[in-house]
C-alpha positions as CSV (number, residue, x, y, z in Angstrom):
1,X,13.6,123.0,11.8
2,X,10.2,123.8,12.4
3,X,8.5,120.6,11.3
4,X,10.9,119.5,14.2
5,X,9.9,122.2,16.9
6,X,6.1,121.3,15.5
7,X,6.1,117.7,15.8
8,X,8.1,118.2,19.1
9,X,5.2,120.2,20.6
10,X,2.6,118.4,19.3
11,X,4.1,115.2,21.0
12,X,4.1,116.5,24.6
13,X,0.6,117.5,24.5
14,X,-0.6,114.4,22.9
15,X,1.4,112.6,26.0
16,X,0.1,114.8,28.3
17,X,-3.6,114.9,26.9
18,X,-2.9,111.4,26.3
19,X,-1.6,110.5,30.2
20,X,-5.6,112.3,31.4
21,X,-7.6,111.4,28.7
22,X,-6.7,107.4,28.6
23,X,-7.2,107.1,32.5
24,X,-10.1,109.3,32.5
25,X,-11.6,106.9,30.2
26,X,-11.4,104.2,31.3
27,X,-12.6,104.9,34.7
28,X,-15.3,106.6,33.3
29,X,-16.5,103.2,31.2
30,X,-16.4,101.5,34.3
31,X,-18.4,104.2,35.8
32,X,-21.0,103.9,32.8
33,X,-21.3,100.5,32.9
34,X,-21.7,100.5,37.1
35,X,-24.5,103.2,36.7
36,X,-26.3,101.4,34.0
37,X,-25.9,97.8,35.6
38,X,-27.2,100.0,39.1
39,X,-30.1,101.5,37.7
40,X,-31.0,98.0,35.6
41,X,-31.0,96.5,39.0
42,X,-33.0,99.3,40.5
43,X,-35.6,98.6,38.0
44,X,-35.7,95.0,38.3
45,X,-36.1,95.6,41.8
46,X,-39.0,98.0,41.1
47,X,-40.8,95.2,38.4
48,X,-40.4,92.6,41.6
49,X,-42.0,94.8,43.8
50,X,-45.1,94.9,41.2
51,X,-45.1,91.4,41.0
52,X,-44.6,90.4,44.5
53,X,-48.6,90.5,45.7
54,X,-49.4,88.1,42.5
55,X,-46.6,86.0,42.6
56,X,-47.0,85.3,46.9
57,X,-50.8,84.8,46.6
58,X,-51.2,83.4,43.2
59,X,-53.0,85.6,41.7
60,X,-53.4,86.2,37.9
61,X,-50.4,88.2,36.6
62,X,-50.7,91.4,34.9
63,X,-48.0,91.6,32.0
64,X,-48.7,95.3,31.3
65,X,-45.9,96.9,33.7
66,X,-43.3,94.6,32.0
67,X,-44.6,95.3,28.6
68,X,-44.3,99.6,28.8
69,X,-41.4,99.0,30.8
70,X,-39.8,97.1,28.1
71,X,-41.3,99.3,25.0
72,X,-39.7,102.2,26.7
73,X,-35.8,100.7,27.5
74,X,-36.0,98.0,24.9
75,X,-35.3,95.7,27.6
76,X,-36.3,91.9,27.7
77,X,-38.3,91.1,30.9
78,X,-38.6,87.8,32.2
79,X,-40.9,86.6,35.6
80,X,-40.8,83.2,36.7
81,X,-42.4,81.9,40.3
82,X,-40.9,79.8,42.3
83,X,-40.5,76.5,39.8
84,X,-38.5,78.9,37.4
85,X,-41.7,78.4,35.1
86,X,-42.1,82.3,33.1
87,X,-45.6,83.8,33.8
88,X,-44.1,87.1,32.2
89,X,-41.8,87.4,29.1
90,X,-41.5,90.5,26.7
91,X,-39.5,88.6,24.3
92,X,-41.3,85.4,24.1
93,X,-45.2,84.1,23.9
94,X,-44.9,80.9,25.5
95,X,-44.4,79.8,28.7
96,X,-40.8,78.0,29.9
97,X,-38.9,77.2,32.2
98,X,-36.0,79.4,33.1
99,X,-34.1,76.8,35.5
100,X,-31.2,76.4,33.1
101,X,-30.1,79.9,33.4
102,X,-27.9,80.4,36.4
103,X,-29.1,84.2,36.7
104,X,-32.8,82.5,37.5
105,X,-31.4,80.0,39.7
106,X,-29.1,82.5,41.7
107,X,-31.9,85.1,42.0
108,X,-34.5,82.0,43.2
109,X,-31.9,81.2,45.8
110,X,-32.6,84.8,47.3
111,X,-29.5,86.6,45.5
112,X,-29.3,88.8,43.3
113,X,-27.4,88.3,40.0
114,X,-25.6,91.5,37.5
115,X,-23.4,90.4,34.9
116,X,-22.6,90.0,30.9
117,X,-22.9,86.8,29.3
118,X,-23.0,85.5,25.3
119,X,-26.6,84.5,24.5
120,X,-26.7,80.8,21.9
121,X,-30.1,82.0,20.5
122,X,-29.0,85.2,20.0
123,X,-25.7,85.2,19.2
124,X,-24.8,88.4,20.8
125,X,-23.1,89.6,24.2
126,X,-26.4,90.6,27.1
127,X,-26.0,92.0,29.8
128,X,-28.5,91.0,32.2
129,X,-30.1,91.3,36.0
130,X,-31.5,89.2,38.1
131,X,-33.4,90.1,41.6
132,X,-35.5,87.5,43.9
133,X,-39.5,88.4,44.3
134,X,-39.3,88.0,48.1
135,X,-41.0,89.1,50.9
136,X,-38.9,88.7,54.4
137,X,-37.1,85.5,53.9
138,X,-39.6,83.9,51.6
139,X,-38.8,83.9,47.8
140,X,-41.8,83.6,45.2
141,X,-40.2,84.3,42.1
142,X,-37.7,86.1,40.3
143,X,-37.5,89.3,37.9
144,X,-34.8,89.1,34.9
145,X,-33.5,91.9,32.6
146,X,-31.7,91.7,29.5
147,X,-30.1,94.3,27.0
148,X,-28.2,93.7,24.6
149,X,-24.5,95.0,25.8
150,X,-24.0,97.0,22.7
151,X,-26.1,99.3,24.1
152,X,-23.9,99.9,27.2
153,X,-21.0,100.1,24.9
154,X,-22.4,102.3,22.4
155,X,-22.4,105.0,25.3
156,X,-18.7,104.3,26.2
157,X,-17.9,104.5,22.8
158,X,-19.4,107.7,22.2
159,X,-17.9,108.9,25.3
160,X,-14.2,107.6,23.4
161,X,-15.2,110.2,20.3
162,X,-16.1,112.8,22.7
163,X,-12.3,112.5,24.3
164,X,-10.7,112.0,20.6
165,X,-12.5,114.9,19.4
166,X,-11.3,117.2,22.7
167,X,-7.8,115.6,22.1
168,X,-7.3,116.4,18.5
169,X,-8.7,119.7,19.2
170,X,-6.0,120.6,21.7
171,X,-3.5,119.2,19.6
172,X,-4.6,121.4,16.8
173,X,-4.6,124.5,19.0
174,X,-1.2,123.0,20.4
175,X,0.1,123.2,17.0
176,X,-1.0,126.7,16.3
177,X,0.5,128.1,19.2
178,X,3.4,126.1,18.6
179,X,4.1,127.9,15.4
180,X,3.5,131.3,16.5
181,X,6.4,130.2,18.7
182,X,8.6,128.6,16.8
183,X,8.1,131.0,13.7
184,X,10.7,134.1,15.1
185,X,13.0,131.4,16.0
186,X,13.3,129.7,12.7
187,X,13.3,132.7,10.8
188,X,16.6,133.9,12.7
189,X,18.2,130.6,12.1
190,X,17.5,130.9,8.5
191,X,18.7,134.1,8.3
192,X,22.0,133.4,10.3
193,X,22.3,129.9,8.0
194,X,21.6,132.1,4.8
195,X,24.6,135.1,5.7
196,X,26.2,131.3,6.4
197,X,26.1,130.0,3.2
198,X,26.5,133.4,1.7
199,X,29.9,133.6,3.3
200,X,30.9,130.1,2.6
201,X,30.3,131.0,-0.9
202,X,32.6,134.0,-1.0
203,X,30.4,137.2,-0.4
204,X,32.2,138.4,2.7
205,X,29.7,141.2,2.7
206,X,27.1,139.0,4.1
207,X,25.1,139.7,7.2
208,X,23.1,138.1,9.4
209,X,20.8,141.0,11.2
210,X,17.8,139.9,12.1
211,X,15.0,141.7,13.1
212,X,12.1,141.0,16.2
213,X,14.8,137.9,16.7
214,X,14.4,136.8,20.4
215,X,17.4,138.0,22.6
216,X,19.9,135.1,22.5
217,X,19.4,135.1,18.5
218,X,20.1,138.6,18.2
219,X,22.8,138.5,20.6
220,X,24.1,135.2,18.2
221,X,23.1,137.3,15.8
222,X,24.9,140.2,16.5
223,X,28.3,138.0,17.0
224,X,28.5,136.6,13.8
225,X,28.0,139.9,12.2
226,X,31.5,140.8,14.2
227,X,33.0,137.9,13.3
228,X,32.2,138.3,9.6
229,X,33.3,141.9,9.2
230,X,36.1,140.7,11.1
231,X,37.1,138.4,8.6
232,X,36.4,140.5,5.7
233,X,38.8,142.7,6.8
234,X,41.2,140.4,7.4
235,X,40.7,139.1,4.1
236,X,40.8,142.5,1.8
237,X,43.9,143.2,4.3
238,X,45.4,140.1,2.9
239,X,44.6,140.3,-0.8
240,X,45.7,143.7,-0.6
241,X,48.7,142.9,1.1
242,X,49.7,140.6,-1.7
243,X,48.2,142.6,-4.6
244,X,50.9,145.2,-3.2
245,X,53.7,142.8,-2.6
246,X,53.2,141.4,-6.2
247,X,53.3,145.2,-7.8
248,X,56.6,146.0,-5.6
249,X,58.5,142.8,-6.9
250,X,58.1,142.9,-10.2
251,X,60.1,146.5,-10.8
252,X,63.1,144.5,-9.2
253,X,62.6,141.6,-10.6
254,X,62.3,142.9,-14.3
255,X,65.6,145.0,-13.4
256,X,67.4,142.0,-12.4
257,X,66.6,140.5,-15.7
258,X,67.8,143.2,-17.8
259,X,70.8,143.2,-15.9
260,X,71.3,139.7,-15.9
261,X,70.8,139.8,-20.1
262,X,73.6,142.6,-20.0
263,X,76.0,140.7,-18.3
264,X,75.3,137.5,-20.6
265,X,76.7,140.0,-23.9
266,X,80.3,140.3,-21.6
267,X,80.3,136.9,-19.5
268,X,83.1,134.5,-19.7
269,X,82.0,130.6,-21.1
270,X,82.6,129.9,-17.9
271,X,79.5,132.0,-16.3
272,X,77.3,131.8,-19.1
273,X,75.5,128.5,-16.9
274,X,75.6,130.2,-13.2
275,X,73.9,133.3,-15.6
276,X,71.3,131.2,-17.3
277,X,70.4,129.2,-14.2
278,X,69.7,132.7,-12.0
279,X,67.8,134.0,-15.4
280,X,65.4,130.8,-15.4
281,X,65.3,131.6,-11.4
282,X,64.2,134.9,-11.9
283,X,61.9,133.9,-14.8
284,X,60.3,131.5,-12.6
285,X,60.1,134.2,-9.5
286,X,59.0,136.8,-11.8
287,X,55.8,133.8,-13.5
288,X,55.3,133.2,-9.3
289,X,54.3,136.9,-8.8
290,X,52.3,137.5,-11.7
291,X,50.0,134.2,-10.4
292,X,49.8,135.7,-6.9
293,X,48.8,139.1,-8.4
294,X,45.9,137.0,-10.2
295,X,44.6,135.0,-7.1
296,X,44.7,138.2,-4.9
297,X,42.1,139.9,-7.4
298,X,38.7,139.5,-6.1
299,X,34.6,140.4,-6.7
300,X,32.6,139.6,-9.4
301,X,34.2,139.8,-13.1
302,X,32.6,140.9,-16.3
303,X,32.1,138.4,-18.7
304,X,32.8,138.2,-22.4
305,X,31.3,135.6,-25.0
306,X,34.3,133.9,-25.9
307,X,34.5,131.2,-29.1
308,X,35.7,128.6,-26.9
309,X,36.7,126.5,-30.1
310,X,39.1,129.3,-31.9
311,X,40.5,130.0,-28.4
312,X,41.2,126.0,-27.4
313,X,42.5,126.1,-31.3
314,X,44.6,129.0,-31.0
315,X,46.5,127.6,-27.7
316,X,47.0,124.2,-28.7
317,X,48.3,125.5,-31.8
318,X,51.2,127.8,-29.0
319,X,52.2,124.6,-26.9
320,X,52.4,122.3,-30.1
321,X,56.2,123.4,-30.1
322,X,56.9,122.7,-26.2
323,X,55.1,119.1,-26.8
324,X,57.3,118.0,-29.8
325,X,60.6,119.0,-27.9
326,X,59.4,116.0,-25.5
327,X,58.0,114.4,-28.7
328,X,54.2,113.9,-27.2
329,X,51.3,114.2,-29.4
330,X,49.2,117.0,-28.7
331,X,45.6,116.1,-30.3
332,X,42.3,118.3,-30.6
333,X,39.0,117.0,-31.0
334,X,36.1,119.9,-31.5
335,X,32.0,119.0,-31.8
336,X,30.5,121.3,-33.2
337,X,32.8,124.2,-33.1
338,X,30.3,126.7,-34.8
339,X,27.5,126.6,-31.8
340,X,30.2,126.6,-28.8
341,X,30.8,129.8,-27.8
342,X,30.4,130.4,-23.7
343,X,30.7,133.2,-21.0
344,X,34.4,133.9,-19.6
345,X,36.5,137.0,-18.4
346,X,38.6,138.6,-20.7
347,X,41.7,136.9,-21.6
348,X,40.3,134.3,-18.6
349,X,40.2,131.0,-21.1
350,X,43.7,132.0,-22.4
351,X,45.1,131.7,-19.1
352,X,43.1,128.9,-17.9
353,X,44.2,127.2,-20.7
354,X,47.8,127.7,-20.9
355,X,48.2,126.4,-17.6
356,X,46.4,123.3,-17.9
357,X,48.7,122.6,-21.0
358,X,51.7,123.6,-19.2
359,X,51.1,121.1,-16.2
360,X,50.0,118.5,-19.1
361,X,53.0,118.6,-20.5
362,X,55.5,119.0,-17.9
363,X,53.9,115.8,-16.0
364,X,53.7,113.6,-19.2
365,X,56.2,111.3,-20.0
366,X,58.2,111.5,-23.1
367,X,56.4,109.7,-26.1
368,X,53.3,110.8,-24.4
369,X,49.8,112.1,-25.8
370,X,47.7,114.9,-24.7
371,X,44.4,114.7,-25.8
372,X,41.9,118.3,-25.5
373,X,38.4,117.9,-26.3
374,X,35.9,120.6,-26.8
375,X,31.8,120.1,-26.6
376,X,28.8,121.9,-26.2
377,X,27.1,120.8,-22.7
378,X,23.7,120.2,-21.9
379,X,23.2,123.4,-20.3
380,X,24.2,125.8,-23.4
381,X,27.9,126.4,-22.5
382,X,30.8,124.6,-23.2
383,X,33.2,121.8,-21.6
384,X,36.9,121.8,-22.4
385,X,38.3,118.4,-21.6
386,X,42.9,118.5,-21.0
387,X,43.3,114.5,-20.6
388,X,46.9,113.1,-20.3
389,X,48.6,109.8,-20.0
390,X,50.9,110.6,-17.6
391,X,51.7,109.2,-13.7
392,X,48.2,110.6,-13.0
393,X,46.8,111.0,-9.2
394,X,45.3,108.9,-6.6
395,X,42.0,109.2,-6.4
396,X,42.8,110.6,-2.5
397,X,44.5,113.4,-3.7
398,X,42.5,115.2,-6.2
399,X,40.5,117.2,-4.7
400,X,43.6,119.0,-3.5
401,X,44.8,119.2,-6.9
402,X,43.6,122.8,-6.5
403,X,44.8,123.7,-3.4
404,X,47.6,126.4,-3.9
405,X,51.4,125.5,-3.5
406,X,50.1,121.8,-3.8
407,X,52.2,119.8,-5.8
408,X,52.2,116.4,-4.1
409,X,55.2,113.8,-4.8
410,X,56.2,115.3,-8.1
411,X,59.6,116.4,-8.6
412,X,58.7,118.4,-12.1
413,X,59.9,122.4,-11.8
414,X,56.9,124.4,-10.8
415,X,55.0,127.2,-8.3
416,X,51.7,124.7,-7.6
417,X,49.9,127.7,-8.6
418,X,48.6,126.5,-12.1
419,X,45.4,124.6,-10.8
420,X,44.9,126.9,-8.4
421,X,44.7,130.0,-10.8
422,X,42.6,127.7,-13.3
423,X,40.2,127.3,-10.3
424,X,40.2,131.0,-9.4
425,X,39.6,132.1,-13.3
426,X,36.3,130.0,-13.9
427,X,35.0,130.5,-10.5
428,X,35.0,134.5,-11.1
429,X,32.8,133.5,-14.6
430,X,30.3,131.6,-13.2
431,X,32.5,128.5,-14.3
432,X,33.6,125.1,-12.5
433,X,36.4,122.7,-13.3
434,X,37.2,119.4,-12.1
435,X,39.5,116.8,-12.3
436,X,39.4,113.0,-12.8
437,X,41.9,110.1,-13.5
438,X,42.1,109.5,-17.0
439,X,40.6,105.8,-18.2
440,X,43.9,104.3,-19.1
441,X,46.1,106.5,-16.8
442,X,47.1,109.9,-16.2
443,X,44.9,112.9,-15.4
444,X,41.8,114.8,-17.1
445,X,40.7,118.1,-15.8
446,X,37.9,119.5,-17.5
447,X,36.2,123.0,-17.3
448,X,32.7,123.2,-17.3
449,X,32.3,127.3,-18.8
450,X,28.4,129.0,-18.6
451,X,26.4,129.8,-21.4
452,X,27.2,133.0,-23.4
453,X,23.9,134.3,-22.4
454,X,25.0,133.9,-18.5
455,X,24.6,136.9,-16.2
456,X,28.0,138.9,-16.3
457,X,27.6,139.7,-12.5
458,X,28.8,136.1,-10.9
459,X,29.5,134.9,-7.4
460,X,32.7,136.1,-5.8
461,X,35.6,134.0,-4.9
């Protein structure tokens, strides 16, 4: 942000300085070059003035003025009489006629002459003058000067530095200002964007005060601060709220299945099914609380080093009876058992575990195979892989896979809690999971666990 408020600042002074410099510049090479082509024709005039008594009497002509004149501008003079034959010239030992040049024939005809123009011989831009010897109305000659135009425009260049120079200067001291400026105002919007992302990341705790912010941040500032401690409340209200509705529930609920168990010993044939069909009701309530209980807990966990392999073992080894009464192969495949160990809560895995095999195996066809992998991953932890070839998932919906009470089109018995508390166990270890369509069909979810040397205090939920 501020590169943005820099760049932003730096670009409406470089348009301001460069809406004054530009114009400024340009009339002030046009100035140059009219004070140098007014003081080259002042001199001229000066030289003709010399020259004038010679030149109307014929006398012999003294090329001394032209010569100092010329060693001290480094000008070329040239003075022709009336035939446009040179009885002077700094630049050349011989005598010639000038006729050819238009600046000699324009200054013979009584005018004067100022202009640029590309010399052959030379092979350079000159800038040259041209005044008439004259006295009255009678001409006897002419005066030329020539410089080289480089000269003329090595002064407007210079003069171009100079404004660069002053331009990037205010620019620079543009910039600093700029970021003694913009400074207090990014450093609030980081600090509200960090309590932000803080927030968004679970840690409801976050705040966003800001010190020497300007006003309206503060005031921002201040809001979200409400809002926040607004929502944590709201939030522990909740949690709290179902940690306690879970605890009341299950007293009932374990009553009502000792009561329903006593009533199976004297029940008639004939209730024996309406009995077992409210027992698997109440089962199924009773498995529903216990999950809520689970996903209302909250803060970091402490995290045990786990042997990811004997654990993945030991539950595969539970659900290999549920599996064969649908008759689907449940397969295990551990690399390198002895070096996998991770960081997890206690009893976390287990858990995490049993409900990925549990939806594996209630969404898998009969005659189906459940394959669960176990590596070491390239950060020191573990992945546990639960692939199945069952109906599987569009690709649209898996991200909500984890969503709670989620259970899409299925028809299978179920809370569509399972993912969720899978989600909810490795995210208080530090952990992630994921899910993917299996290559084939069906559906792979695979857990991605820290290494065992991970820090025990992990983000919150």
């Amino acid at each position: 942000m501020i590169r943005r408020l820099l760049l932003g600042y730096v670009a409406i002074v470089l348009v301001l300085a460069g809406s004054l410099a530009i114009p400024f510049g340009i009339v002030f090479a046009d100035r140059q070059r009219e004070q140098f082509a007014t003081a080259l024709e002042r001199d001229a005039v000066v030289l003709a003035t010399v020259y004038e008594d010679s030149l109307q009497h014929g006398a012999p002509i003294d090329p001394r003025p032209a010569d100092r004149y010329a060693q001290r501008t480094g000008a070329r003079v040239v003075v022709v009489d009336t035939s446009g034959m040179s009885v002077v010239d700094t630049g050349d030992d011989e005598f010639r006629s000038f006729t050819s040049r238009p600046e000699i024939v324009t200054a013979l005809s009584g005018n004067r002459f100022s202009g640029t123009r590309f010399s052959q011989t030379l092979g350079a831009d000159l800038f040259v003058v041209a005044v008439p010897v004259a006295s009255s109305s009678s001409v006897f000659g002419a005066v030329r000067l020539t410089v080289f135009n480089r000269d003329i425009e090595r002064n407007v260049q210079r003069m171009w530095i100079s404004l660069g120079l002053g331009v990037l200067i205010a620019v620079g001291a543009s910039a600093v200002v700029a970021f003694a400026v913009a400074r207090p105002i990014t450093r609030s919007v980081e600090g509200l964007q960090g309590a932000a992302e803080r927030i968004a990341d679970g840690d409801l705790s976050a705040r966003a005060s800001i010190a020497d912010a300007p006003p309206e941040l503060a005031a921002l500032a201040k809001t979200f601060d409400d809002m926040a401690s607004r929502v944590e409340e709201l939030v522990a209200s909740q949690r709290a709220f179902v940690a306690d509705a879970s605890h009341q529930l299950r007293t009932p609920l374990t009553a009502l299945r000792l009561r329903l168990e006593n009533l199976e010993a004297g029940a008639t044939s004939d209730d024996l099914d309406d009995i077992a069909d409210i027992v698997f009701e109440a089962e199924r309530l009773s498995r529903m609380v216990d999950q809520l209980l689970e996903l209302s807990r909250e803060g970091s966990a402490t995290t045990v080093e786990v042997d990811v392999a004997d654990v993945v073992e030991q539950r595969v080894r539970l659900w290999d009876g549920p599996a064969g009464e649908k008759r689907i192969s449940l397969t295990l495949n551990v690399e390198d058992p002895a070096r996998c160990s991770a960081a997890m809560v206690a009893d976390g895995l287990e858990q995490a575990l049993d409900n990925l095999l549990d939806n594996a195996i209630r969404y898998s066809a009969t005659g189906g195979s459940i394959v669960v992998s176990v590596e070491r991953s390239s950060t020191g932890g573990c992945s546990i892989h639960v692939a199945d070839d069952g109906p599987g998932v569009p690709e649209a919906d898996l991200n909500r896979l984890f969503d709670r009470f989620w259970r899409g089109e299925s028809d299978q018995p179920g809370t569509g809690l399972g993912l969720s508390i899978v989600r909810h166990l490795t995210a208080r270890a530090g952990a992630t999971v994921e899910a993917s369509q299996t290559d084939g069909g069906g559906l792979t979810i695979s857990v991605h666990l820290p290494p065992a040397s991970a820090a025990t205090d992990v983000k919150r939920l």
